[in-house]
C-alpha positions as CSV (number, residue, x, y, z in Angstrom):
1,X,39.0,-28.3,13.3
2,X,35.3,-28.6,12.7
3,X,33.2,-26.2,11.0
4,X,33.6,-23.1,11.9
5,X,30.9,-20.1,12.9
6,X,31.4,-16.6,13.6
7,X,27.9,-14.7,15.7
8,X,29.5,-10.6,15.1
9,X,28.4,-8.1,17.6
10,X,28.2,-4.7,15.4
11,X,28.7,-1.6,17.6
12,X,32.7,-1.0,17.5
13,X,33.1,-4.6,15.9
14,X,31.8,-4.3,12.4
15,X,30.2,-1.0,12.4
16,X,32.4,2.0,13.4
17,X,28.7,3.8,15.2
18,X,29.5,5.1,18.6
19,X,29.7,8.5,17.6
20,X,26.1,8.8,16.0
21,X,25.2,6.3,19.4
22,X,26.6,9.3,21.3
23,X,25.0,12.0,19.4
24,X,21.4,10.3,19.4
25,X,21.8,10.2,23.6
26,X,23.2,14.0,23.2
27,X,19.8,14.5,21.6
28,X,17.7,12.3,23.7
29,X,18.6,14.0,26.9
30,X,18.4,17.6,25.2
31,X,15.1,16.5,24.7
32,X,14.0,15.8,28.1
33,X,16.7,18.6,29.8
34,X,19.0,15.5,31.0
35,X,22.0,16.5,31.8
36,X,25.0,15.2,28.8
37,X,28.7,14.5,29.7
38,X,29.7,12.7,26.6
39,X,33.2,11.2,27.7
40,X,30.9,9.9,30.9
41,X,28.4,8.2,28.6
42,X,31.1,6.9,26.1
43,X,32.8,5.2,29.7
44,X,29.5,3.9,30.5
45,X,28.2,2.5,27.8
46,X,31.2,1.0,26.9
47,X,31.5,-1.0,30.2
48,X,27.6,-1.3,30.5
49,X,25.3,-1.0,27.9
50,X,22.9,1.6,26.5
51,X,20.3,0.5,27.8
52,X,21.7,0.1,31.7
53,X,22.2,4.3,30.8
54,X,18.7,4.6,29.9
55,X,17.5,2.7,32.4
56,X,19.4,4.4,35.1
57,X,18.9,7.5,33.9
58,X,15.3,7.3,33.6
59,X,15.1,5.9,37.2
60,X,16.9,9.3,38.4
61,X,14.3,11.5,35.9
62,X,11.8,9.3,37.3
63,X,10.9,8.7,33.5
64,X,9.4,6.0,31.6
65,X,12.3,4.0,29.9
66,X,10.5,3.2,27.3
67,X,10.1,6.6,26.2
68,X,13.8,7.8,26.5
69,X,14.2,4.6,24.4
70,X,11.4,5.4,21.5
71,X,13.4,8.9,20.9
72,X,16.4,7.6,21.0
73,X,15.7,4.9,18.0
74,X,14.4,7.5,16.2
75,X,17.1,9.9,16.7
76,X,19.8,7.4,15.7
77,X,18.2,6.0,12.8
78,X,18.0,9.4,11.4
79,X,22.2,9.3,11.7
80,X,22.6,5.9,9.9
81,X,24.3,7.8,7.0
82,X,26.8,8.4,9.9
83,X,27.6,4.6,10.0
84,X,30.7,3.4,8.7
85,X,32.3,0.0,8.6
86,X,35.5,-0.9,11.0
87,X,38.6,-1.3,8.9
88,X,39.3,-4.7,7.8
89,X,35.4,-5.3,8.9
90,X,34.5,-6.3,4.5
91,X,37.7,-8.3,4.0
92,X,37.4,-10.7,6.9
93,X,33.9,-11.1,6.2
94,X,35.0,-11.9,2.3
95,X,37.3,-14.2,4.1
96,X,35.1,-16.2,6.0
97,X,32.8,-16.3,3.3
98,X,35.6,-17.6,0.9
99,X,36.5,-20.4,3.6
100,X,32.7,-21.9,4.4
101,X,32.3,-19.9,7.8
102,X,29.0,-20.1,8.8
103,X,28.4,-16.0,9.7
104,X,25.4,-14.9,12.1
105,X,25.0,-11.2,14.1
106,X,23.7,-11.0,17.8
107,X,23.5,-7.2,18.5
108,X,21.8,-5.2,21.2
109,X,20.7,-2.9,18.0
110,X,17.1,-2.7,17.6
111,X,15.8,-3.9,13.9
112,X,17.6,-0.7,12.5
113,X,20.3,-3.2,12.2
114,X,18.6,-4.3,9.4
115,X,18.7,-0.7,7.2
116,X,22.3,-0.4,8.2
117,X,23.9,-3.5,7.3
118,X,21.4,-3.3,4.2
119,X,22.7,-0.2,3.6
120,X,26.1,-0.8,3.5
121,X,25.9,-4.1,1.8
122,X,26.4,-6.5,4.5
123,X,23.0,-8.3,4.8
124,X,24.1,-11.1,2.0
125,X,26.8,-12.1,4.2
126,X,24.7,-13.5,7.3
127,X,22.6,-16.4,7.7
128,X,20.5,-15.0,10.7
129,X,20.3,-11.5,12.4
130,X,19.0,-11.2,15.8
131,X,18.6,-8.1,17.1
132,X,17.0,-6.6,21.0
133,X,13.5,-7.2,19.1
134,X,14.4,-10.7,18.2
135,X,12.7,-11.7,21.9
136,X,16.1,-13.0,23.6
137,X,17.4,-11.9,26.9
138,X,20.3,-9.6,26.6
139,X,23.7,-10.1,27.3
140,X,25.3,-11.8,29.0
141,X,23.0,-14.4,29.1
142,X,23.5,-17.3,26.5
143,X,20.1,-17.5,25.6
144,X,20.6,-16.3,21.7
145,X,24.0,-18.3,21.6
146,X,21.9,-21.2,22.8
147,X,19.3,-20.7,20.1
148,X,21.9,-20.3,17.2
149,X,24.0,-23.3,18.5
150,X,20.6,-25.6,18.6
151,X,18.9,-24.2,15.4
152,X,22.4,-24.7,13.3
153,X,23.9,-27.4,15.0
154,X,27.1,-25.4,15.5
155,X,29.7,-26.9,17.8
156,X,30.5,-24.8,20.6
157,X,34.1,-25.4,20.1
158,X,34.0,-24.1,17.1
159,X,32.3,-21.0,17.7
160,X,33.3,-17.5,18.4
161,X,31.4,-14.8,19.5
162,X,33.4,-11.2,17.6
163,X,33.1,-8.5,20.0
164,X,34.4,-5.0,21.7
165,X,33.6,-5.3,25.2
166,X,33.5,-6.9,28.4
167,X,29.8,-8.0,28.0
168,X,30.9,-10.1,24.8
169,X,33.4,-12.3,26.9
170,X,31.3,-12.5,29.1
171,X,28.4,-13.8,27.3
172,X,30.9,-15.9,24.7
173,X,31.9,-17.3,28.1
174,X,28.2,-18.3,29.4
175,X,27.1,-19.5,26.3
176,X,30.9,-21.9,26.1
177,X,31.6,-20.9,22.3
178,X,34.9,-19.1,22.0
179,X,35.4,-15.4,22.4
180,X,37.1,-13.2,19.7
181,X,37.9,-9.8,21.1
182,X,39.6,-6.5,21.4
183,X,39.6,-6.7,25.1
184,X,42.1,-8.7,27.3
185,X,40.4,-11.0,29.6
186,X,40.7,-14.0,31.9
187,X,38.1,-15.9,30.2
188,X,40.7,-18.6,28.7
189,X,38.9,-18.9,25.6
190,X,39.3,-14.9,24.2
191,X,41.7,-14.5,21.2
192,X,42.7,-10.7,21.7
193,X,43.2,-9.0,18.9
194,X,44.3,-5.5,18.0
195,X,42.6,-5.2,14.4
196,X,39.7,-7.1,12.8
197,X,42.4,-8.7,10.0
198,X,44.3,-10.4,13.0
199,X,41.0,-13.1,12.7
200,X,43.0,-14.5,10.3
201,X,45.9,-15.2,12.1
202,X,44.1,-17.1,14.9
203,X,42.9,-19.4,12.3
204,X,46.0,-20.0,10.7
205,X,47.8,-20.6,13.6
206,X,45.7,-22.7,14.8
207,X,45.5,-24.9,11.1
């Protein structure tokens, strides 16, 4: 085995967020008399993305995205406080850390990822951050896997993107690194796992 590099999503990976995501959408659409169903949005965001809602949405309102998107920033980094880490999210990163693996995030989070992960301590751990302002395309294209692998000389094979949702395989699977996630899925080269401390056991089944 080579060296080894873990990119993290955040949302429902490291950071334990969707109910103050939920709650800032609650308040975006209040704000613009948008009707709110959260179970819905949870469903939706969850399969899609926040942004595919906003963007939708703002189609139907005939809206400016871009607006629906300024208040919603601002509305969820007023909830940061609300942010919590995953269970098990600190020890496996104190595990990598112990064992050389190179750690990186790639999150759809705007550059509020920043104060949150600074906030709870987690900055230190990461060699690079890019966020939705760090001018890649989103997922599922590999485009930010492609600048990570390139910049750090990672080897693909040795690579796993940590993620939630389908969208992570799917972009773990076109950028051909290896998919951590807490999903089931086709893509051959997803480790499932129920818990963020079952990382370890990947690792030292495969050693």
């Amino acid at each position: 085995m080579g060296k080894i590099a873990f990119i993290w999503d955040l949302d429902g990976t490291l950071l334990d967020s969707y109910e103050a995501i939920l709650s800032g959408i609650e308040e975006t659409f209040g704000q613009f008399a948008i009707s709110y169903h959260k179970e819905e949005v949870r469903s939706y965001i969850l399969k899609y993305s926040v942004q595919d809602l906003l963007v939708q949405v703002a189609e139907e309102a005939k809206m400016d995205v871009e607006v629906l998107n300024q208040v919603r920033a601002q509305s969820l980094a007023e909830k940061n406080a609300q942010v919590v880490l995953i269970p098990g999210a600190r020890e496996v990163l104190d595990w990598a850390a112990e064992h050389g693996i190179q750690q990186f995030v790639y999150t759809h989070k705007g550059d509020n990822a920043f104060t949150i992960l600074k906030d709870l301590g987690l900055e230190s751990y990461f060699i690079e951050i890019l966020t939705s302002q760090s001018g890649f395309a989103r997922k599922p294209s590999p485009e930010a896997a492609t600048y990570l692998l390139d910049k750090y000389q990672l080897n693909p094979i040795d690579t796993y993107y940590i993620g939630d949702r389908i969208l992570d395989v799917k972009f773990a699977q076109n950028s051909q690194i290896q998919s951590i996630n807490f999903l089931e899925s086709p893509y051959e080269a997803n480790h499932r796992i129920q818990k963020l401390e079952d990382i370890l056991s990947i690792f030292f089944l495969e050693d």
